[in-house]
MIMARSE-7391 format. One record per residue: x, y, z of N, C-alpha, C, O in turn. Coordinates in Angstrom, 2 decimals. Example, Ala and Ser with C-alpha at 12.3 -4.5 7.8 and 13.67 -1.06 7.14 Angstrom:
<sites>
SITE       npx       npy       npz      capx      capy      capz       cpx       cpy       cpz       opx       opy       opz
SITE     13.19     -5.69      7.80     12.30     -4.50      7.80     13.20     -3.30      7.80     14.24     -3.32      8.46
SITE     12.85     -2.25      7.08     13.67     -1.06      7.14     12.90      0.03      7.87     13.41      1.14      8.04
</sites>
This chain:
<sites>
SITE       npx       npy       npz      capx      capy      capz       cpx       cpy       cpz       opx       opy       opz
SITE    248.07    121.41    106.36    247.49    120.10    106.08    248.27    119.45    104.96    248.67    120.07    103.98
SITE    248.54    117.71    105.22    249.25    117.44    103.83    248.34    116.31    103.14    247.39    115.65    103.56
SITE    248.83    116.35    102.24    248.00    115.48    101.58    249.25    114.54    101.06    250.36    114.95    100.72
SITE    248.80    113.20    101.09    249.26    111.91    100.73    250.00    111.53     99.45    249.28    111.60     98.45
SITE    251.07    111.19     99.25    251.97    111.46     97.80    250.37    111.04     96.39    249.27    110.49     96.46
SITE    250.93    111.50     95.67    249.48    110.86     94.45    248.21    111.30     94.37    247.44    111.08     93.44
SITE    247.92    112.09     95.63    246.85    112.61     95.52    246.61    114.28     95.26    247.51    115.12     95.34
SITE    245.32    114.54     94.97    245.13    116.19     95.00    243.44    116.26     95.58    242.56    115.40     95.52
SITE    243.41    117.50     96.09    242.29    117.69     97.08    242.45    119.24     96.51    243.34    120.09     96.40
SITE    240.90    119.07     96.16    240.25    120.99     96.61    239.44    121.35     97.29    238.43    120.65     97.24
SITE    239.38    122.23     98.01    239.01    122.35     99.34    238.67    123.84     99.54    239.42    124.79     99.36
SITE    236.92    123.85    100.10    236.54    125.34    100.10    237.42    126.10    101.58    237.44    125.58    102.70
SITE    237.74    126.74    101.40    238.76    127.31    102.78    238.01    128.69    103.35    237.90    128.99    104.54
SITE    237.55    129.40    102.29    236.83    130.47    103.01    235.74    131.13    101.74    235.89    130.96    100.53
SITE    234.80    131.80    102.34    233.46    132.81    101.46    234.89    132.62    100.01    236.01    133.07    100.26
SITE    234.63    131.95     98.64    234.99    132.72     97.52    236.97    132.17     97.33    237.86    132.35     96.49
SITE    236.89    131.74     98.14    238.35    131.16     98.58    238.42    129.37     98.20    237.52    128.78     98.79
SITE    238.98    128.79     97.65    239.51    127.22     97.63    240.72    126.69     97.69    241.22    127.00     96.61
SITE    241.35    126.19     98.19    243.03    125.97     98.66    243.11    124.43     97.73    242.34    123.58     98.17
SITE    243.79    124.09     96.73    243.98    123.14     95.68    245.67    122.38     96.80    246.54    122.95     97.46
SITE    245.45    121.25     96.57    246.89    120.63     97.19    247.20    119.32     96.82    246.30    118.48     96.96
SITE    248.26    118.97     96.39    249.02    117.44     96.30    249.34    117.92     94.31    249.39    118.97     93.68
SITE    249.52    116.03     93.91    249.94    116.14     92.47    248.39    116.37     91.63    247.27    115.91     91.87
SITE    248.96    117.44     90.42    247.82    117.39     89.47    248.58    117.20     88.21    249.21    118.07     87.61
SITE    248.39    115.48     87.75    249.16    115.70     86.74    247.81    114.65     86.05    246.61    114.87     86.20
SITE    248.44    113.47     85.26    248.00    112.78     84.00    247.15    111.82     85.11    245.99    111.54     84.82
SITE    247.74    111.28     86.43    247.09    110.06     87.06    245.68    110.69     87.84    244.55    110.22     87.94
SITE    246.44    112.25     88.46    245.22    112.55     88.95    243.81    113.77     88.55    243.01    114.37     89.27
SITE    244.07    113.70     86.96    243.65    114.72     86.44    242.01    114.02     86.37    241.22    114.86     86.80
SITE    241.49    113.10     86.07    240.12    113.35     85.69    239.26    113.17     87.00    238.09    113.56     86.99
SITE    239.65    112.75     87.81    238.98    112.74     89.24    239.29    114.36     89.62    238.36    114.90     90.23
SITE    240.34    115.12     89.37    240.72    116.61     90.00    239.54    117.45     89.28    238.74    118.11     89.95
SITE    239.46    117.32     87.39    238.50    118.01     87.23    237.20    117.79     87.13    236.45    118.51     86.47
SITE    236.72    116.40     88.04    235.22    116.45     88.48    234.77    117.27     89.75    233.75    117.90     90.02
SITE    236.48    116.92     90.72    236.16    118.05     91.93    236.08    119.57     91.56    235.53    120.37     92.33
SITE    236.53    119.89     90.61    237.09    121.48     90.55    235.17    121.55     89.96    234.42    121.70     90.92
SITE    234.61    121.48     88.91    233.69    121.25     88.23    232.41    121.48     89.35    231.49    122.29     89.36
SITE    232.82    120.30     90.38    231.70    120.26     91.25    231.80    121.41     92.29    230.74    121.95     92.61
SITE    233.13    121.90     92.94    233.57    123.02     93.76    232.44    124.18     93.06    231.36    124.55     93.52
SITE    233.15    124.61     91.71    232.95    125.72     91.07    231.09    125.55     91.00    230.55    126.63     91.22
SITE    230.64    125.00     90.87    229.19    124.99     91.22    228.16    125.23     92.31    227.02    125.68     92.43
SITE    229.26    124.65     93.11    228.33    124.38     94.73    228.96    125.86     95.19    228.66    126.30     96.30
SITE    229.69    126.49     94.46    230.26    127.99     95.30    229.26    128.74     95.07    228.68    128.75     93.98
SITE    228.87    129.62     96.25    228.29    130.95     96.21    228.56    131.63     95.14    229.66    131.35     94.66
SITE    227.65    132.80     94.30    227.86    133.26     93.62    229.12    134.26     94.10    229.48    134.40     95.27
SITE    229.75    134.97     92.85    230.50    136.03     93.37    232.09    135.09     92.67    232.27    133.97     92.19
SITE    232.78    136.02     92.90    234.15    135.70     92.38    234.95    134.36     93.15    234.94    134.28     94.38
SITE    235.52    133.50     92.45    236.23    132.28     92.76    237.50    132.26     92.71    237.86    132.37     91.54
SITE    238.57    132.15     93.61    240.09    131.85     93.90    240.32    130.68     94.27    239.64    130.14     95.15
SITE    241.24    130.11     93.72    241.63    129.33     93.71    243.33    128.82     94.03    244.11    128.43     93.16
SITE    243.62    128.95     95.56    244.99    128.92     95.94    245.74    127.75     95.82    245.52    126.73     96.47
SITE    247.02    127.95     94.66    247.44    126.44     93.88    248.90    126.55     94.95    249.87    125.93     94.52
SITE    249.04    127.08     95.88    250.55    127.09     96.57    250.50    125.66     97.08    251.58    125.07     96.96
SITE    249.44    124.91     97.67    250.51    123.64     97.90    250.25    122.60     96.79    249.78    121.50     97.08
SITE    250.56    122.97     95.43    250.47    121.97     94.63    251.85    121.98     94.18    252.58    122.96     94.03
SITE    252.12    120.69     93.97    253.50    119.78     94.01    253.93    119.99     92.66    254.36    120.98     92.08
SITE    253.68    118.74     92.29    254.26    117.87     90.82    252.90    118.74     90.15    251.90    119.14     90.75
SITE    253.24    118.86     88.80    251.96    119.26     87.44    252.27    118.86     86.35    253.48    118.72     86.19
SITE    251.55    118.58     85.44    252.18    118.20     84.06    251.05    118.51     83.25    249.95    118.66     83.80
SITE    251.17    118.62     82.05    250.36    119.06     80.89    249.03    118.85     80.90    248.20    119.53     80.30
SITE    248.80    117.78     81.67    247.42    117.43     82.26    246.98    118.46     83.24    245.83    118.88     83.10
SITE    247.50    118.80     83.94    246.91    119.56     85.54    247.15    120.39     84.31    245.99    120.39     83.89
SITE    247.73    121.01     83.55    247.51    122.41     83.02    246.07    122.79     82.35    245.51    123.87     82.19
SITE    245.56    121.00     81.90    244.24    121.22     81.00    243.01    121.13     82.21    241.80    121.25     82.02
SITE    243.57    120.94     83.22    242.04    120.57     83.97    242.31    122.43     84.48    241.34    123.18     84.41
SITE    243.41    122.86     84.86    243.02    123.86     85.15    242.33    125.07     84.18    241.47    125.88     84.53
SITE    242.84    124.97     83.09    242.30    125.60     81.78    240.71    125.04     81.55    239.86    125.72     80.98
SITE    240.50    124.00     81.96    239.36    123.18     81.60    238.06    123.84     82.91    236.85    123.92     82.67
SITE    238.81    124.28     84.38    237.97    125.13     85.18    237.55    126.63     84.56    236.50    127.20     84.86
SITE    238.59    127.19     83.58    238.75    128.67     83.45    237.33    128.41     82.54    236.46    129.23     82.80
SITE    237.05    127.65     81.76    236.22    127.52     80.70    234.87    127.08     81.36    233.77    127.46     80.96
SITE    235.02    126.45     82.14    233.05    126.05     82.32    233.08    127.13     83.73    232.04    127.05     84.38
SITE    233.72    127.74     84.07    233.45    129.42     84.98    233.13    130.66     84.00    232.35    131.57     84.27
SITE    233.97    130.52     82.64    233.01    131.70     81.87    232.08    130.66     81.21    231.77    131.33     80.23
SITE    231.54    129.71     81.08    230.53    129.18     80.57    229.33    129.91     81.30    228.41    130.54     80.78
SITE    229.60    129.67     82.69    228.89    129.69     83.67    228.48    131.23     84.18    227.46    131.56     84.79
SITE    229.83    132.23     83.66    229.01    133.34     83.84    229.70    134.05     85.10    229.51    135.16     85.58
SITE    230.93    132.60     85.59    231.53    132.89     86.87    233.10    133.38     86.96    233.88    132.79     86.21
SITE    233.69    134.55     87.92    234.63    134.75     87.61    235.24    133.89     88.41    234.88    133.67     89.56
SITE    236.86    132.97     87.46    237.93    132.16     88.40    239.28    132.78     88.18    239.70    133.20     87.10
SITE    239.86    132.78     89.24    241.27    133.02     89.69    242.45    132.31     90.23    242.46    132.24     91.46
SITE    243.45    131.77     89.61    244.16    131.07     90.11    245.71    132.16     91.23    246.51    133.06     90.96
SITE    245.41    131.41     92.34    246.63    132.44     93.35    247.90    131.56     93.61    247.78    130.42     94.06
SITE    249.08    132.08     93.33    250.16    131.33     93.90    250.23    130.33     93.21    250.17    129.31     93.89
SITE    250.39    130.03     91.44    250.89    129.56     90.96    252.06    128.96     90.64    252.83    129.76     90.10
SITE    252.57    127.69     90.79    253.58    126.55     90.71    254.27    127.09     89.86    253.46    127.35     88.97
SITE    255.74    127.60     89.37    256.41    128.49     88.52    256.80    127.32     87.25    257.14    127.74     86.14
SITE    256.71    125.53     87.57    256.89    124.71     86.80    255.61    124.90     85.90    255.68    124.77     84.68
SITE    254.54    125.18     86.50    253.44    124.90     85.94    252.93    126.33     85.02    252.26    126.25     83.99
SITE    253.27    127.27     85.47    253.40    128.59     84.62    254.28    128.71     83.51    253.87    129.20     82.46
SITE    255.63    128.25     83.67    256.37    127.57     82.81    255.90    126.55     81.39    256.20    126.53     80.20
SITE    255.21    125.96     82.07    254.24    124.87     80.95    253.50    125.39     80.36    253.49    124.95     79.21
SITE    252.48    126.54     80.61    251.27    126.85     80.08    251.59    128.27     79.44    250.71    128.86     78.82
SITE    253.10    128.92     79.62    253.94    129.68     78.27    254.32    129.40     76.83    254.24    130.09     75.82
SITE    255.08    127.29     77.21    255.47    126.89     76.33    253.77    126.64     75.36    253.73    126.49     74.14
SITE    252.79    126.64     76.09    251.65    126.68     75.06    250.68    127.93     75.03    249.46    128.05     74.89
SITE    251.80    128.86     75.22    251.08    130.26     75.22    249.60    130.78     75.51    248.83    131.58     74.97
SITE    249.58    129.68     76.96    248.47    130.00     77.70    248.62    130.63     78.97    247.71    130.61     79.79
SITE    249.70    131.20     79.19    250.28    131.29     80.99    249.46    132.99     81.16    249.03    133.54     82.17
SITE    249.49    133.47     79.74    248.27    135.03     80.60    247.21    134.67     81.19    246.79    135.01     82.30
SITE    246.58    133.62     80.05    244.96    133.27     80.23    244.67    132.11     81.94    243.59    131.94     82.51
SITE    246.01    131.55     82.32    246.10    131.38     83.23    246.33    132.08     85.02    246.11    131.77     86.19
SITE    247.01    133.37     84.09    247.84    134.31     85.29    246.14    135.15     85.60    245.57    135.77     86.50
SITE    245.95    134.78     84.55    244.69    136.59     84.19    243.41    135.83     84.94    242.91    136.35     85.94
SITE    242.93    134.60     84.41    241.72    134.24     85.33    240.62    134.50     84.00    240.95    134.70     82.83
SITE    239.60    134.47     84.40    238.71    134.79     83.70    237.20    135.34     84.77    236.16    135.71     84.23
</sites>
């Protein structure tokens, strides 16, 4: 499935499973983390993945909404996992010596 230049979509794909796709950067970050926010809620209890392989473009922004999911999932009591991380975007969240707390999940 593709998604449309500019945009990003998350999308429940299976039991505990969500497939993330398009840009997550500065334009589409506060609409991305109302979806992620609302995903991570409406999910069944039990552990949350989150498959970032078709995400494109990222920038310091998509790094905080994703950091910004890791945090209201242990708020919440819930475990999240990011799979198939963007190596630009792992890259980014080293230079702010967050890329374990990203690799690791919570």
């Amino acid at each position: 499935m593709s998604v449309p230049a500019g945009v990003f979509t998350l999308e429940p794909a299976a039991a505990g499973h969500c497939v993330a796709r398009g840009v997550l950067t500065f334009a589409t970050a506060r609409a991305a983390r109302a979806r992620g926010l609302a995903v991570l809620s409406a999910a069944p209890a039990g552990p949350l993945e989150i498959d970032c392989a078709g995400l494109g473009v990222a920038d310091s922004a998509g790094l905080a909404v994703l950091l910004d999911w890791l945090s209201a999932a242990r708020r919440a009591g819930r475990s999240l996992r990011y799979a198939h991380l963007p190596q630009d975007l792992v890259a980014l969240a080293r230079i702010g010596e967050v890329d374990e707390l990203l690799e690791r999940g919570v």
